[in-house]
C-alpha positions as CSV (number, residue, x, y, z in Angstrom):
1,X,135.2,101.7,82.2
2,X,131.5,103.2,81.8
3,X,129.9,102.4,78.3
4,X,128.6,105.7,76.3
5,X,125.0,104.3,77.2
6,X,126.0,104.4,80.9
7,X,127.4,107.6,80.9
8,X,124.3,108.9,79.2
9,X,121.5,107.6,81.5
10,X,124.1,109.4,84.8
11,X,124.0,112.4,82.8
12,X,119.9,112.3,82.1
13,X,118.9,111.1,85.7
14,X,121.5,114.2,87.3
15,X,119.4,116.3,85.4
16,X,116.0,114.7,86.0
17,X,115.7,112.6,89.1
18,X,113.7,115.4,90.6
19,X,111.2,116.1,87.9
20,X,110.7,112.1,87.7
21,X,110.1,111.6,91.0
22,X,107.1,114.4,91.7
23,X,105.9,114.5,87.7
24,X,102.1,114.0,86.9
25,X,104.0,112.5,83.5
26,X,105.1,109.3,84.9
27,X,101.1,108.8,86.7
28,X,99.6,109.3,83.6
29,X,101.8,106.9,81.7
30,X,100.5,104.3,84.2
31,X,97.1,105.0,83.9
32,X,96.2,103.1,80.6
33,X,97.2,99.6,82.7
34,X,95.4,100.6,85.7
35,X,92.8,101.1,83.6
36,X,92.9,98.1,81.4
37,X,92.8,96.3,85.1
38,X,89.6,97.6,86.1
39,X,88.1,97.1,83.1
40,X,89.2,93.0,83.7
41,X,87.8,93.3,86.5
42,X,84.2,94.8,85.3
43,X,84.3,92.6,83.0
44,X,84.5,89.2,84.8
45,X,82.0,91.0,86.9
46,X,79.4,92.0,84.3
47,X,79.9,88.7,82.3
48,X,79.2,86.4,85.0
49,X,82.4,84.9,85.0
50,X,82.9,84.8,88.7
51,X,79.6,84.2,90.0
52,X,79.4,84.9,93.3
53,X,80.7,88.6,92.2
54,X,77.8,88.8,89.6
55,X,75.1,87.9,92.9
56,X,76.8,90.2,95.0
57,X,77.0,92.7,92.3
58,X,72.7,92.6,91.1
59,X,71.8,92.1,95.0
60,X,73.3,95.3,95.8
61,X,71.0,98.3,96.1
62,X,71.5,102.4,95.1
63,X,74.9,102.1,96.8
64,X,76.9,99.5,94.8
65,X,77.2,101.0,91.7
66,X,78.7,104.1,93.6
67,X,80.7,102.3,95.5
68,X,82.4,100.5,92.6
69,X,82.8,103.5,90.7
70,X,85.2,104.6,93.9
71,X,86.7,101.3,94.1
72,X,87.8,102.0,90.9
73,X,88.9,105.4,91.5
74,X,90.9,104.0,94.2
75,X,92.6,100.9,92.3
76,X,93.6,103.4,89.5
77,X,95.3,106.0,91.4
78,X,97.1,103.3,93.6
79,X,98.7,101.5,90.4
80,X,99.6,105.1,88.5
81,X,101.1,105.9,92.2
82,X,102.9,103.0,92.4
83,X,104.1,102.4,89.6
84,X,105.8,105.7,89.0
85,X,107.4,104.9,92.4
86,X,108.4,101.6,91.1
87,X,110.3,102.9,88.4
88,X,111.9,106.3,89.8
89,X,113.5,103.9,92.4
90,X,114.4,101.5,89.6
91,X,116.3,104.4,88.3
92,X,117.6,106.0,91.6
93,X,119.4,102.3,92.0
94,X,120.6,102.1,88.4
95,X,122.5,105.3,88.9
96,X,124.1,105.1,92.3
97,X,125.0,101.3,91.2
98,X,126.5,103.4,88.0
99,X,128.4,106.2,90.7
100,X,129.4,103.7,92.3
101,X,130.9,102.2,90.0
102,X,132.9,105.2,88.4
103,X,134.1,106.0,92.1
104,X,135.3,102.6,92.3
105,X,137.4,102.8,88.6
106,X,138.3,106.6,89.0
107,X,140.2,105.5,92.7
């Protein structure tokens, strides 16, 4: 027997598995922790904490700040990307475990 709750989320997801899985909504969620990540990262950077990274980073010329700034870019998108991924297929699984379940008690 399904629990109300169960029943619930395979009504939701029928109706919004597509949206979820092409929505802009579930990239921006994602973006505050790809962001609090590169700002870890500029921050060990810019505080000396890993040295080598603070050489690297004050040898560089014109280029380096550039090419940090798309590093960034880069890090950010691929988090928000994957993350959404992570969790649409979270919920894909959730509810063919759930139909497959209810196929299972309804035979």
């Amino acid at each position: 027997m399904l629990t109300q709750k169960e029943q619930d989320f395979i009504a939701y997801w029928e109706q919004n598995r597509a949206t979820y899985k092409y929505s802009w909504k579930q990239f921006l969620i994602a973006l505050p922790l790809a962001v609090l990540i590169c700002g870890g990262i500029y921050l060990a950077i810019d505080f000396g904490w890993y040295k080598r990274a603070a050489m690297v980073a004050n040898a560089g010329g014109e280029g380096l700040p550039k090419s940090v700034f798309i590093a960034f870019i880069a890090i950010i998108f691929f988090i928000g990307y994957i993350t959404r991924h992570f969790k649409w297929e979270t919920n894909e699984q959730r509810y063919k475990e759930l139909m497959a379940k209810k196929n299972r008690l309804n035979s």
